[in-house]
DOKOL-517932 format. One record per residue (C-alpha): x negated, y, z. Coordinates in steps of 0.1 Angstrom, whole numbers, padded with zeros to 4 digits, always signed. Layout:
// DOKOL-517932
XYZ...
This chain:
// DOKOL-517932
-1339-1866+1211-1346-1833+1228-1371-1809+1205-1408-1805+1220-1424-1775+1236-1456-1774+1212-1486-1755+1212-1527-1750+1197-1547-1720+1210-1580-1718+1194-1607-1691+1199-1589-1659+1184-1569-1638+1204-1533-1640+1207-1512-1621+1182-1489-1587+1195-1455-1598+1199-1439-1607+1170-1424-1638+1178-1395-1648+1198-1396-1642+1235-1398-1679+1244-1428-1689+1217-1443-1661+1228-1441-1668+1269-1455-1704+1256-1488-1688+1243-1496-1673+1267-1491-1700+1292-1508-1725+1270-1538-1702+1273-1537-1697+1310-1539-1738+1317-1567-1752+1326-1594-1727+1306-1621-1732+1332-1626-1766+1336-1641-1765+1298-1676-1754+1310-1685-1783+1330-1685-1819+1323-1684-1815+1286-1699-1782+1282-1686-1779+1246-1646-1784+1253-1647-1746+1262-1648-1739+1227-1624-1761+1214-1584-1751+1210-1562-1763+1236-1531-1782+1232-1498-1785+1250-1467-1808+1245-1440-1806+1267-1400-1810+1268-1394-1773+1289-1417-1744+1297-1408-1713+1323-1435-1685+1326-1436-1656+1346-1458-1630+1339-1457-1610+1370-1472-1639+1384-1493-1653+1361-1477-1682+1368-1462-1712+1339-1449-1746+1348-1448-1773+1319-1420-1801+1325-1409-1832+1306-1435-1854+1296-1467-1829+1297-1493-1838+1278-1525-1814+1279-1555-1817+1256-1590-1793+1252-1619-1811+1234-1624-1841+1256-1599-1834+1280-1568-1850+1283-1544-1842+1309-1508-1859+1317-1480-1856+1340-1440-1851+1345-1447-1814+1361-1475-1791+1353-1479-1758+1372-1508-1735+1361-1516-1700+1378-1545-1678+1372-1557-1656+1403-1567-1620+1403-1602-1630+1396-1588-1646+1362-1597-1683+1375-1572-1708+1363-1555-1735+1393-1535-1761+1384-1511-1789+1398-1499-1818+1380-1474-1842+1393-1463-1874+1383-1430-1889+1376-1417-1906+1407-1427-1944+1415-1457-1933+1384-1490-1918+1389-1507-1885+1368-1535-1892+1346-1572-1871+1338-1597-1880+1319-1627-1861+1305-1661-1870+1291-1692-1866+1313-1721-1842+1297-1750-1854+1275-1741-1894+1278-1716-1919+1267-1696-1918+1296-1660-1909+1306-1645-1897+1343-1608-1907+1340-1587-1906+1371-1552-1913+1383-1529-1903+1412-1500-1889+1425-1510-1856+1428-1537-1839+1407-1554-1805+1414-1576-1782+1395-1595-1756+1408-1609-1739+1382-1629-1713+1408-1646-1744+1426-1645-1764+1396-1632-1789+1415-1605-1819+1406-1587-1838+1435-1568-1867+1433-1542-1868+1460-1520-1899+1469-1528-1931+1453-1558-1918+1438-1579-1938+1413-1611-1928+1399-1632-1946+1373-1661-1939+1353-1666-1956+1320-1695-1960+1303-1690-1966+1265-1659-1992+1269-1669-2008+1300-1659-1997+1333-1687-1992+1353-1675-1975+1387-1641-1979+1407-1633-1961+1431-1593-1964+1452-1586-1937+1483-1559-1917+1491-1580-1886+1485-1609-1885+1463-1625-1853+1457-1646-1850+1420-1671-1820+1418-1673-1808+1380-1706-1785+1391-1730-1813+1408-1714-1842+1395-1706-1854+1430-1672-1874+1444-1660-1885+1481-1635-1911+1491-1608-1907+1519-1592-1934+1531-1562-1919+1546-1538-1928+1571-1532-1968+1577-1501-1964+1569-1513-1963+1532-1511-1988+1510-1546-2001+1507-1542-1999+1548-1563-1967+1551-1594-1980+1537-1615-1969+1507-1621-1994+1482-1652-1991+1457-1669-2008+1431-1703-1996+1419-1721-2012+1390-1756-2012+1391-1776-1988+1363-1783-2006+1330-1821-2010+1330-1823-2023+1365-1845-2051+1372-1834-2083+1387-1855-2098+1418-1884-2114+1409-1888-2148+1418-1906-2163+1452-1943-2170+1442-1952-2206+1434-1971-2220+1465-2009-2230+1466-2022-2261+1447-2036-2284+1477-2070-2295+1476-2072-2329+1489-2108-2340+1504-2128-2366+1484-2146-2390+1504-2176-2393+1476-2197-2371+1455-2180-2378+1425-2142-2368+1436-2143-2408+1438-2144-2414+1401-2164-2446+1388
């Protein structure tokens, strides 16, 4: 069995280089992926150390530029991130973009809890993108997204793009060609919010009054 690419990153900075070239290039790339999408669904995953597992990792520094293959497994706090192919680039403003792919026939996998409440946004697909400038996740090509709340799945949602916003908490749905294999059409499930009422029930009619012939309602 093949040794695994491993590595934490915490809070402190990273060490001058006294370690082998290739541990070294695997800090610093470990560093680079995904740092921004900490500050926005779960505002206290930006403090916690990341972690990446993966079978092979090639970084270039020029380009601030690392791709993770084999098995990639991220993890920062609440997020978890998987994928056969992960390819993380940080731009000249020092915001961090990344692309995950999935094995072929499978499907990449994110999941990351939602601010303040016992919910979790987990989301599947072919294709996975993370803009870290527009804090922005999309799921492209067979895309799933789900919202859990405790256990229980509360929201479904099936397109062949779907678009999450990190900063307003916002999604949309594209169907996609009809060609696709839900036949182009977005599919959705939405549970109603615990605490909602149900319909009341149709008022009970009117008693009748029935007209008495005598004084006494016709007693004797």
């Amino acid at each position: 069995m093949p040794s695994r690419a491993l590595a934490r990153i915490g809070n402190l900075p990273v060490p001058t280089p006294t370690h082998p070239p290739s541990v070294l290039a695997l800090l610093l790339a470990a560093a680079l992926a995904f740092g921004g999408s900490a500050a926005h669904a779960e505002r206290a995953d930006r403090n916690k150390p990341m972690n990446v597992e993966a079978d092979a990792l090639r970084y270039d520094d020029l380009k601030q530029a690392s791709v993770f293959t084999g098995r990639v497994v991220i993890t920062k706090g609440t997020i978890v991130i998987r994928g056969a192919r992960v390819d993380v680039r940080q731009d000249a403003e020092g915001y961090q973009h990344g692309l995950v792919t999935a094995e072929p026939g499978k499907l990449a996998f994110y999941r990351q809890k939602r601010e303040g409440v016992d919910e979790f946004i987990e989301g599947e697909a072919e294709t996975i993108e993370y803009d870290g400038k527009a804090d922005r996740v999309k799921f492209i090509k067979r895309a799933e997204l789900r919202r859990y709340r405790g256990p229980t799945l509360s929201d479904e949602m099936v397109g062949s793009l779907i678009t999450y916003d990190n900063g307003n908490d916002t999604f949309s749905v594209d169907g996609g060609p009809a060609s696709a294999a839900a036949g182009g059409r977005v599919r959705a499930v939405l549970a109603p919010r615990a605490g909602a009422s149900a319909p009341s029930a149709p008022p009970a009619p009117p008693a009748r009054l029935r007209p008495s012939t005598t004084l006494d309602g016709g007693k004797k």
